[in-house]
N, C-alpha and C positions, 0 to 999 in steps of 0.2 A: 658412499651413497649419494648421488646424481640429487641435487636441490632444486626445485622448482620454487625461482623467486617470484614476487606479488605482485604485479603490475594493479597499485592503486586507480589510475585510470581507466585501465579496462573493469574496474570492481565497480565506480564509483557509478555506475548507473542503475546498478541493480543492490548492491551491499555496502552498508552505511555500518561497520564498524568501531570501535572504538581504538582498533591497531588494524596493523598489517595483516593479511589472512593470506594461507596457502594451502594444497595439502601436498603431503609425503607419502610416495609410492615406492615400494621395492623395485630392483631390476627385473623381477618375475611377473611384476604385473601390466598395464598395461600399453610399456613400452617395447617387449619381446616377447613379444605369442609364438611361441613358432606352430610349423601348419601340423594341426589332424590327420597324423596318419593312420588310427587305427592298432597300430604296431606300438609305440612306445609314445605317443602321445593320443588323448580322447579327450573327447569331450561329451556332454550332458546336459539333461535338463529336469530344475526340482519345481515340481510344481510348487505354487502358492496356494495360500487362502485369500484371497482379500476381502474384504469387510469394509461398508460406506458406512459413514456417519460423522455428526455433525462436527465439528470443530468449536472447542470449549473458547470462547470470546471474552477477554480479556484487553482488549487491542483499545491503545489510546494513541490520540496522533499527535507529536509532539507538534511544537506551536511552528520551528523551521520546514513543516513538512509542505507535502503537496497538499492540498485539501480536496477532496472530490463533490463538484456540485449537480445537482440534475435529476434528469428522470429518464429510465434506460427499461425498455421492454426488449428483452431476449426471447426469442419463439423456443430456444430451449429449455433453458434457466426459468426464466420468469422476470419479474419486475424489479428493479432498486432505484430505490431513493436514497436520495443523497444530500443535506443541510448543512449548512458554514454558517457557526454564529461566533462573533470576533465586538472586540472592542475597540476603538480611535480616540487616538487624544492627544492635545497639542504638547508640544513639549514642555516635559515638566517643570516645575518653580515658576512658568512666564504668569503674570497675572492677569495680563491685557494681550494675548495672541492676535489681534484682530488693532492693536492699537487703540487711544482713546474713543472712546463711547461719541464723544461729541465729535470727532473727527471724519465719522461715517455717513456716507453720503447716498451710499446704497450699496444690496447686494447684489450683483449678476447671474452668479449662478453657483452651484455646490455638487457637486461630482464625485462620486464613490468610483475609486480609479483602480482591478484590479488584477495585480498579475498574471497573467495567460499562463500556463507549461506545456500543459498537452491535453488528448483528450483518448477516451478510451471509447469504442464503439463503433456509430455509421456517422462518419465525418459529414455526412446530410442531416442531421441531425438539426429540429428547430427546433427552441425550446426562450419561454418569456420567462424572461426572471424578474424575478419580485425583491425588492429590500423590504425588512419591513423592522418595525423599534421591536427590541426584548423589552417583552413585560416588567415593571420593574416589581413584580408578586415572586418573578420567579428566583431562580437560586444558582443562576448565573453568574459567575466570581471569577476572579483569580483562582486559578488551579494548577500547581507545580506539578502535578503527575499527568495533567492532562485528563478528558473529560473521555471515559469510555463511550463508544462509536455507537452501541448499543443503548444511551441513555437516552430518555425518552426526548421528543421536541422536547423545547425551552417553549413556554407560553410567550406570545406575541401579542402586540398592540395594533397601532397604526401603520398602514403601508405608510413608507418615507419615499419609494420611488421604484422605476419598473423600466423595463428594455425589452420590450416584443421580437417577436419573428425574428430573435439569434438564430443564424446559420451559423453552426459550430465550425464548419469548413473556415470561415471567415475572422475567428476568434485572433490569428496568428497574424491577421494582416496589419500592415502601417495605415494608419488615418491620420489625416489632417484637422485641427481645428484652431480658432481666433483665437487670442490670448492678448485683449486691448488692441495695439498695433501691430503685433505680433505673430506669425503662423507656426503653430505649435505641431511636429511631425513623434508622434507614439509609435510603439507595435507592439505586439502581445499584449494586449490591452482590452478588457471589459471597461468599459465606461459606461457608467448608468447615472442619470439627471435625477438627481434628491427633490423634493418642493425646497422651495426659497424659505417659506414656512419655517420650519426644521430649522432651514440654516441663519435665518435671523433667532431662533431660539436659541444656538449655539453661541451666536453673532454677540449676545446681548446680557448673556450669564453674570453672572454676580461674581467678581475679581477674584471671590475666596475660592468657587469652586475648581477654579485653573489650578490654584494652588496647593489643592491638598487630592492626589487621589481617589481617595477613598470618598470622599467629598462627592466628586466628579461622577464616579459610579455608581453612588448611592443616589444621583440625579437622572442620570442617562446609562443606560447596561450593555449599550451596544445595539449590534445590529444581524437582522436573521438572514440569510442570502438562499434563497431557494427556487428552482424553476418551477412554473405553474403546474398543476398535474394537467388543466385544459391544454399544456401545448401542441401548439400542430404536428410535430414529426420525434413523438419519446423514444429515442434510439443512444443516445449516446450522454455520459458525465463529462464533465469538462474539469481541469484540475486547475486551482489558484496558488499562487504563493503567496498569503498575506507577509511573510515577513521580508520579502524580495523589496528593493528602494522603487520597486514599481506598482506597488500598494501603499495610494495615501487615498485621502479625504480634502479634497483641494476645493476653497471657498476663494471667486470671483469677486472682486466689490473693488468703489469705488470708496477714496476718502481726501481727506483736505491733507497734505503731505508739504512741511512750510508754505502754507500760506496759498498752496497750488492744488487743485484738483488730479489726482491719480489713480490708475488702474495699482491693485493691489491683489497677492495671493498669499492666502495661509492656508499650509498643509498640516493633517492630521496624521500621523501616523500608528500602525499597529500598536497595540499596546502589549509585549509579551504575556503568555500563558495565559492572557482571556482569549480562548480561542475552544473550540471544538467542532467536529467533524462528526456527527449525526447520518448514519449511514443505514436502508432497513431492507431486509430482501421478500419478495412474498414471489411463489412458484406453486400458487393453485390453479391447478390446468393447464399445467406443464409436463412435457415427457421427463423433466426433473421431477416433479412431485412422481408419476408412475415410478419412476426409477428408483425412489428413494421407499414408496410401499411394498414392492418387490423384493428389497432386498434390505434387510432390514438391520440391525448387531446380529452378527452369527451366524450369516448366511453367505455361502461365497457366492458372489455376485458375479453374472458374466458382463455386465458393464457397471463402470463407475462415474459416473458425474462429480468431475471435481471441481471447485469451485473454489476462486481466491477469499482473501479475507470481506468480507465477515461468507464464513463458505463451510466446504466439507474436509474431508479428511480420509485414508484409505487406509485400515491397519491391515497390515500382512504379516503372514506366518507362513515359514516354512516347515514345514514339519520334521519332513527327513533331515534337515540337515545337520544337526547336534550328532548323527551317527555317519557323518560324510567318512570317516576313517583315517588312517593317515595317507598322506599323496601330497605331490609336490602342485600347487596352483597357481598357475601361469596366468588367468584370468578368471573373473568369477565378476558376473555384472547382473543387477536386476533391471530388467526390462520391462518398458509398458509403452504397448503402440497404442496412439492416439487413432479414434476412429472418429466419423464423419458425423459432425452438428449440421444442425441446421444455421445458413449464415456464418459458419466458422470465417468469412473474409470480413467479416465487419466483427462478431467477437471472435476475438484470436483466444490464445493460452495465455498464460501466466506468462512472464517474463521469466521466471524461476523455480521450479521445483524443489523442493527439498526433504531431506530422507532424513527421521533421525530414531531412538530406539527406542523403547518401553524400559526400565527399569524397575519391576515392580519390585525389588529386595531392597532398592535404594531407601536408605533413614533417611536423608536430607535431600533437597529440592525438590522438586517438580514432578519428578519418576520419569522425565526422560532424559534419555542422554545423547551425544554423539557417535557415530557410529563405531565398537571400540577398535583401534588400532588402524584408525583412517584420520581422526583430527587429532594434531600434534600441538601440545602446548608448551614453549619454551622459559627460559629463565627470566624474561619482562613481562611472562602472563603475557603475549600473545598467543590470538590461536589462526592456527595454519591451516585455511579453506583456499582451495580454489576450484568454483565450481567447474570451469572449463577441463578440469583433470577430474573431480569425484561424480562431476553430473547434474545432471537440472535443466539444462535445457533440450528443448527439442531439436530433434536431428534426425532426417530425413524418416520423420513420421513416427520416431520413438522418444522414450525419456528414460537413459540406461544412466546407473550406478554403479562406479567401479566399489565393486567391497571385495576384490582379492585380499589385499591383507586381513579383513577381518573373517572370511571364510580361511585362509591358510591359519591361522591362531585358531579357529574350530577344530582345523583336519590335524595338526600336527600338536597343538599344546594342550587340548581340550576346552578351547574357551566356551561361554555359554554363547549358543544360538537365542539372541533376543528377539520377540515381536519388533515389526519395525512399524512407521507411521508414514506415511506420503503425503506430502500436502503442499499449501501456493501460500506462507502465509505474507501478510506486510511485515509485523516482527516476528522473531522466533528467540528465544532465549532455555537452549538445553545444555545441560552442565557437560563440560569435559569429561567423557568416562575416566571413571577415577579418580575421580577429584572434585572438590567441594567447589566449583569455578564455574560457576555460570557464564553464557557468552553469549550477549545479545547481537541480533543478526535482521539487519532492514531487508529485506531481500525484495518485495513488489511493491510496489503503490498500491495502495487502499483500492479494495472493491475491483482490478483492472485483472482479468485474465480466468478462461472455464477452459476445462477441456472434458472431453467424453473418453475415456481409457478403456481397451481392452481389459475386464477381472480376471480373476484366475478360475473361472468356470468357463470363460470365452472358447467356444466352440473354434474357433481358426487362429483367433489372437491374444491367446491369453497372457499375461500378466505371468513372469517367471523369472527365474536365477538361471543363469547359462554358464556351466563352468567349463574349460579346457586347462587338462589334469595330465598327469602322471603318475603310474603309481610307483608304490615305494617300495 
């Protein structure tokens, strides 16, 4: 059997793994088609059902992630918002970061410095963003699982500082600035001016609270990062890395340094797992809301509105196919052509689709699984994905799914024809058919990617299984 090995770099920008992933295809599927002649080879077509709805949210964004900030109106979709609340702190045990109290001679300035990646939308996009302090009422912590995307704001205090009229175009570019006698050259960089306020607050703390954590939080909680809703052009999210070495907290000041006046910097940095990603969609008066009153659970719908995390989901059923018979299957792929949004060159698709199955007899996990006899799992508990072989992305205006093998295990051994699920998400974790082994799987950035799909009612483009068969 012909192996198709895992190129980790070509994975590594859409599937964040815990191993290697690939999958394993027979020589019948879809490396040797041979042509439809009618005579000893045919081909077909099973209709679907498909069926829109919501997508059950669950989704936390671990602290090394991208984080998505902003305010994005979609003429399809509708509206999302997007909050980054994170905490800063000078490195641990130091008692005096800023050096003796009496050796300070002034501050210059306090800068929240932070990482650019990319951005999802109309790269025209302006948008003012605001820092501002977490409440210290609210219940903002340290959180090792990470804070679901879904959870409400964090209550806020005082605005600490703010950066107008961002053109998101501009976010990637190098700037220069003074650093004493020094000309300091950035790029992919948010930099936003804190009040000196603030930063003599920090400047000036009490030795103990450097020193103990919990101390430190229980005084200051962090910080809210979010763009104005008044901005002039809400079109696009922008993504941060707080945990990238281009996210600090960098305080400007002057101090006595033996006996000599000096420019001085100390930087703050991330503090792990105080962080969350606060992300909310509203689509009232939207051809998304139409779409979604139209066609409801249990209606086969002729278009679907899909939408990444926090988004939709499309369950499909074939019907006929548990009675496909025996026949030898050379292909068998499900199919869903993408049809025309409004603005589709500013919001594109998902980076990634993914197909996985309904288990409803399963005792243990989730009730869904992977597709069975498509993801192979070996003797170190890896599991073998490779989307570029099973499917996911779009290709000249489709989103196909090779499932010959697990349609030939229907035609030939009788396996169970399952409901399947279609969907864009950020994480996805379905258990290896057949086994108690779940397998978490990153596959998009938070909140980045919709598409409109031909249902399986679609009068010209529906939604279906295409197989080319032989029979037996």
């Amino acid at each position: 059997m012909k192996k198709l090995l895992c190129s980790l770099s070509t994975l590594a920008a859409f599937i964040c793994i815990a191993s290697c992933t690939k999958i394993r295809t027979t020589e019948i599927g879809s490396d040797l088609i041979p042509t439809v002649d009618n005579v000893s080879v045919f081909d077909t077509t099973y209709d679907v059902i498909s069926e829109l709805d919501f997508l059950a949210d669950s989704t936390r964004i671990v602290n090394t992630a991208n984080h998505a900030v902003g305010q994005m109106e979609d003429p399809s979709f509708g509206k999302t918002s997007a909050e980054i609340y994170f905490q800063m702190m000078a490195t641990r045990g130091i008692a005096r970061p800023f050096g003796p109290l009496d050796s300070i001679i002034g501050l210059d300035s306090v800068v929240l410095n932070l990482r650019y990646k990319t951005l999802y939308g109309d790269s025209n996009a302006i948008g003012n963003f605001r820092v501002y302090r977490i409440s210290q009422s609210s219940d903002f912590r340290d959180s090792s699982l990470g804070y679901l995307i879904s959870h409400p704001s964090f209550p806020v205090s005082e605005q600490l500082g703010a950066k107008d009229n961002v053109l998101f175009s501009t976010l990637n570019d190098s700037l220069m600035y003074v650093n004493g006698t020094d000309t300091v050259r950035v790029s992919n960089k948010l930099r936003i001016p804190l009040d000196l306020a603030f930063g003599n607050e920090l400047m000036h703390l009490d030795s103990s609270l450097y020193q103990n954590d919990t101390l430190f939080n229980n005084y200051f909680k962090g910080f809210a990062l979010k763009v104005d809703p008044g901005s002039p052009y809400k079109r696009a999210l922008a993504y941060m890395n707080l945990a990238d070495t281009g996210t600090y907290l960098t305080f400007h000041y002057r101090r006595i340094s033996n006996g000599t006046p000096d420019t001085s910097i100390t930087n703050f940095r991330f503090r792990s797992k105080h962080n969350a990603n606060i992300i909310a969609r509203q689509f009232s008066g939207t051809n998304f809301e139409n779409n979604i009153a139209s066609n409801p659970p249990g209606v086969n719908a002729q278009e679907v509105y899909l939408q990444s995390t926090p988004g939709t989901m499309v369950k499909i059923r074939i019907p006929h196919l548990q009675n496909i018979g025996n026949r030898m299957i050379y292909r068998a792929a499900l199919i869903a052509e993408k049809l025309e949004g409004l603005e589709d060159d500013y919001f594109t698709g998902p980076d990634l689709m993914f197909l996985d199955a309904y288990d409803t007899a399963a005792t243990t996990g989730n009730g869904f699984v992977t597709i069975p006899i498509s993801f192979i799992g070996n003797s170190n508990l890896s599991l073998l994905y490779d989307p570029a072989q099973f499917g996911g992305y779009l290709k000249d205006g489709k989103y196909e799914f090779d499932l010959t093998r697990y349609v030939q295990n229907i035609a030939t051994k009788g396996g169970h024809s399952f409901d399947l699920r279609l969907y864009a998400p950020y994480t996805t974790k379905p258990f290896l058919f057949g086994t108690a082994t779940a397998w978490l799987m990153r596959l998009n950035p938070v909140a980045k990617g919709r598409a409109i799909l031909g249902g399986g009612a679609h009068p010209t483009r529906k939604m279906r299984l295409y197989i080319v068969y032989s029979k037996i």
